[in-house]
Each structure stands twice: as C-alpha cells, then as structure tokens.
C-alpha positions as CSV (number, residue, x, y, z in Angstrom):
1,X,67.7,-4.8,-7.7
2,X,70.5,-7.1,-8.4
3,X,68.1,-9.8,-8.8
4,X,65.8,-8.2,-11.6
5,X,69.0,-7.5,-13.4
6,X,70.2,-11.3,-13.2
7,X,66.8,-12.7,-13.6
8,X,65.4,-9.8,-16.1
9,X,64.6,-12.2,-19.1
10,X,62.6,-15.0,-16.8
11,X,60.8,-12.0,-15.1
12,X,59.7,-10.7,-18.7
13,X,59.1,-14.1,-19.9
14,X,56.9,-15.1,-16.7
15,X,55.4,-11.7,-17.0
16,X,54.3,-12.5,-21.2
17,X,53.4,-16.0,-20.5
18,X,50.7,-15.0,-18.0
19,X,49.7,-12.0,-19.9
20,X,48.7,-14.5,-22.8
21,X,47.3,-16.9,-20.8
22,X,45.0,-14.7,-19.3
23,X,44.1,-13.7,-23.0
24,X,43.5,-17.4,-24.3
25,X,41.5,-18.0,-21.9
26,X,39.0,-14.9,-22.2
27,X,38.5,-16.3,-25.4
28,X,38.0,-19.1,-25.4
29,X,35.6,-18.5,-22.1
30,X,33.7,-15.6,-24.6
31,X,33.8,-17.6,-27.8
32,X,31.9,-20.7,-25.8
33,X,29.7,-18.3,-24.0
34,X,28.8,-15.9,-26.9
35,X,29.9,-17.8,-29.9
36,X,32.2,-14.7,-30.6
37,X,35.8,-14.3,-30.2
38,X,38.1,-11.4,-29.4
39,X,39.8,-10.7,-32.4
40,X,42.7,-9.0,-30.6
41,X,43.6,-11.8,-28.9
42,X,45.0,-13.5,-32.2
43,X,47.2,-10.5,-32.8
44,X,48.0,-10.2,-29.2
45,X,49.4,-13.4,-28.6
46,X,51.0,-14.1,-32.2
47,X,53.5,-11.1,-31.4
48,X,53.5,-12.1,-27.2
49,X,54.8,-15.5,-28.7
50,X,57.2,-13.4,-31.3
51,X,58.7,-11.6,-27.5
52,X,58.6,-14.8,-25.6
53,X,60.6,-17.0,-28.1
54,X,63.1,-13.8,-28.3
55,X,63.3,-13.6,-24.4
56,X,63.4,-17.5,-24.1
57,X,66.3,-17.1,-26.1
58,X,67.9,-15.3,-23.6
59,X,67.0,-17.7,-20.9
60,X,68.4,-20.3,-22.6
61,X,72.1,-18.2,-24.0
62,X,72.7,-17.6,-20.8
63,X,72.2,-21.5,-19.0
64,X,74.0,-22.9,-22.0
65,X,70.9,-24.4,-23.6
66,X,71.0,-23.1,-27.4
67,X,71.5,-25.9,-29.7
68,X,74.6,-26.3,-30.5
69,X,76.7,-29.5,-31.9
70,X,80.2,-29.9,-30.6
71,X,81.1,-33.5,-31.6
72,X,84.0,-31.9,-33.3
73,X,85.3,-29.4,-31.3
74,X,84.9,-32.2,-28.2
75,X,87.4,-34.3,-30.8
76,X,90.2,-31.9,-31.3
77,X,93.2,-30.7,-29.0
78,X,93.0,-28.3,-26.6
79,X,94.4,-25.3,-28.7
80,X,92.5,-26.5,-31.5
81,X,88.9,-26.6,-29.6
82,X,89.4,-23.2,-28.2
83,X,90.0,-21.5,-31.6
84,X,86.6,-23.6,-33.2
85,X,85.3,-22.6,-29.8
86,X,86.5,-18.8,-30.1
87,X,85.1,-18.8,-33.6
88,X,81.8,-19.7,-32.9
89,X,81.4,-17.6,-30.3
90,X,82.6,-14.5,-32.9
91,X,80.0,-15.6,-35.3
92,X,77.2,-16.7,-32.8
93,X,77.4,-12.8,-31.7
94,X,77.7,-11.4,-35.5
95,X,74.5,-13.1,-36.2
96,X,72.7,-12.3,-32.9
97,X,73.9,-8.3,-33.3
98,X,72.7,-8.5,-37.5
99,X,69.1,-9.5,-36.6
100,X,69.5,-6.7,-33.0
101,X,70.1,-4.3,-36.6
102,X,67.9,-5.7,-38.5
103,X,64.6,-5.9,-35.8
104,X,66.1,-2.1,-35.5
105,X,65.7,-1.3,-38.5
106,X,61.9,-2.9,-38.9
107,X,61.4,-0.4,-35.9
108,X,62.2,2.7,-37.1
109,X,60.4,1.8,-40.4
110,X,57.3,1.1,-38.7
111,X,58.1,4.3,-36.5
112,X,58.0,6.5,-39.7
113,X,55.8,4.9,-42.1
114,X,52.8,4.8,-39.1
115,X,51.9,1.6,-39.4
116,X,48.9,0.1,-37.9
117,X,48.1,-3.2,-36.6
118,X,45.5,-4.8,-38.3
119,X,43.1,-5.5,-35.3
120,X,43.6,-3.0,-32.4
121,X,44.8,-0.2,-34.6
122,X,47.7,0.8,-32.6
123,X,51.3,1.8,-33.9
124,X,52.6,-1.6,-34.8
125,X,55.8,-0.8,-33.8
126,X,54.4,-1.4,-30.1
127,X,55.0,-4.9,-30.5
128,X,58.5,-5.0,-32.3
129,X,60.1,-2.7,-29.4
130,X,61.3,-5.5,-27.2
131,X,63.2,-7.6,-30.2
132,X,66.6,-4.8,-30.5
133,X,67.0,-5.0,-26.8
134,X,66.0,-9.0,-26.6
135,X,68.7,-9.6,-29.3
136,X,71.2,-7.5,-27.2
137,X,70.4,-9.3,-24.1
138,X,70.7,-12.3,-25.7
139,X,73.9,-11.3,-27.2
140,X,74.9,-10.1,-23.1
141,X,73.8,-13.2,-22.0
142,X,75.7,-15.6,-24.7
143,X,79.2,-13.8,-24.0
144,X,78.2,-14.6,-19.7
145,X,77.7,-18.1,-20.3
146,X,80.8,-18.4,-23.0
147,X,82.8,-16.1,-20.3
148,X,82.0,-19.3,-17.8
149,X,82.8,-21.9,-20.3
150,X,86.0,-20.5,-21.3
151,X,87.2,-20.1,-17.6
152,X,86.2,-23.4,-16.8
153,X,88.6,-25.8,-16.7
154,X,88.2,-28.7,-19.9
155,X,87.6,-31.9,-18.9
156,X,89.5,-34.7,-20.6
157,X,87.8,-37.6,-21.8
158,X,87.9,-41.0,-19.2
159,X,89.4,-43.7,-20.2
160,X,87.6,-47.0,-20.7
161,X,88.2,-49.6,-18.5
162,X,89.0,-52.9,-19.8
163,X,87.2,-56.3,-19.3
C-alpha cells in the first residue's frame, strides 16, 4: 500500500499511457483494414493526453523536474536565496491550487449543465474528474520535493583553480 501511495501518479500515468496506446493502435489497425476510423478514439485520447500531462506534472513536482530558472536565486546570499526561494514556492502553490479551483469549478458546471461529449455521448465531466485531484497532487507533491530542498544543506559554489 505504501507503495501505490508513493508511486500513485507513475501508476496512473503508466496505466493512461497504455490505455491510449491500445486505442491508437485499434485505429489505426481498423482505419488500414476497413478504411474507417473509430471516432472515439480522437476524443478518448485528446482528454487521456489532457490527464497524462496533469499527472506528468506530478511526476515531475515531486523529482524536482518542473522548469524552473534559478540563475538568480543561485547568485544571492543565503538569507536572500531562501526568501526568493520561499516566495516561489508560495506562488508556485497559489497558482497550482487556482487552476485545482478552477478545473473544479469546470466540473461542477459540466455536472449541472449535463453536458455531453461530442462523440461517445457520455457526461463530459467523466474526463475532467481527475484534473481537481491531479492539481492537488501536484500541489502535495511540489511542497515534498520543496520540503527536501529546503532541508538539504546549500552547496557553495567551488572555487576555480588557478593556472
């Protein structure tokens, strides 16, 4: 169990990326063979990639890979380079929690307008599920991997040798 819960976003993004290749390829195997094409499989992978670049997110929050540009904060003292650091961190997590609101929000809309998607004719709100709590888990998974950082001790630049 402790393993699912550590490795939850790389189990659901294995888990998607199967799922759609499995559909690609039925199509692409019925589209040669039949000269037809599902025409689920376009909406089924467009919002499986929408889920896998929100769960990659996760993967990536919590190993340290998001983008981000520290040339400045790498130039400033100590006390100075924990407060930009501190910052970001505030602001990284103010944006991740204002689009965990706003995917909300496009949930419960869908939930009581009934929406339909266009090719399977299911609730659409069947596919935007996943992005509140792929937000929050990438919003958990940020503050780890900050948590880490700000423990760790900073390394101070090496001097240059001379010639």
């Amino acid at each position: 169990m402790r393993f699912v819960l550590r490795e939850f976003e790389k189990i659901v993004c294995a888990v998607l990326f199967l799922g759609m290749t499995l559909i690609g390829f039925a199509n692409v195997v019925v589209r040669y063979a039949t000269h037809y094409s599902f025409a689920v499989s376009e909406e089924i992978l467009t919002n499986g990639f929408l889920l896998l670049t929100v769960f990659g997110a996760a993967v990536a929050a919590r190993r340290g890979d998001h983008l981000a540009v520290t040339l400045v904060q790498d130039a400033l003292p100590r006390r100075a380079a924990q407060a930009v650091f501190i910052l970001s961190v505030i602001l990284s997590v103010i944006l991740l929690a204002a689009s965990a609101w706003f995917s909300w929000a496009t949930l419960m809309n869908q939930i009581s307008s009934g929406m339909r998607s266009y090719a399977l004719g299911i609730p659409a709100w069947y596919y935007q599920v996943g992005l509140p709590f792929g937000f929050g888990l990438i919003i958990l998974r940020y503050l780890q991997h900050a948590a880490e950082i700000w423990r760790a001790p900073r390394q101070e630049p090496q001097a240059t040798p001379s010639v």
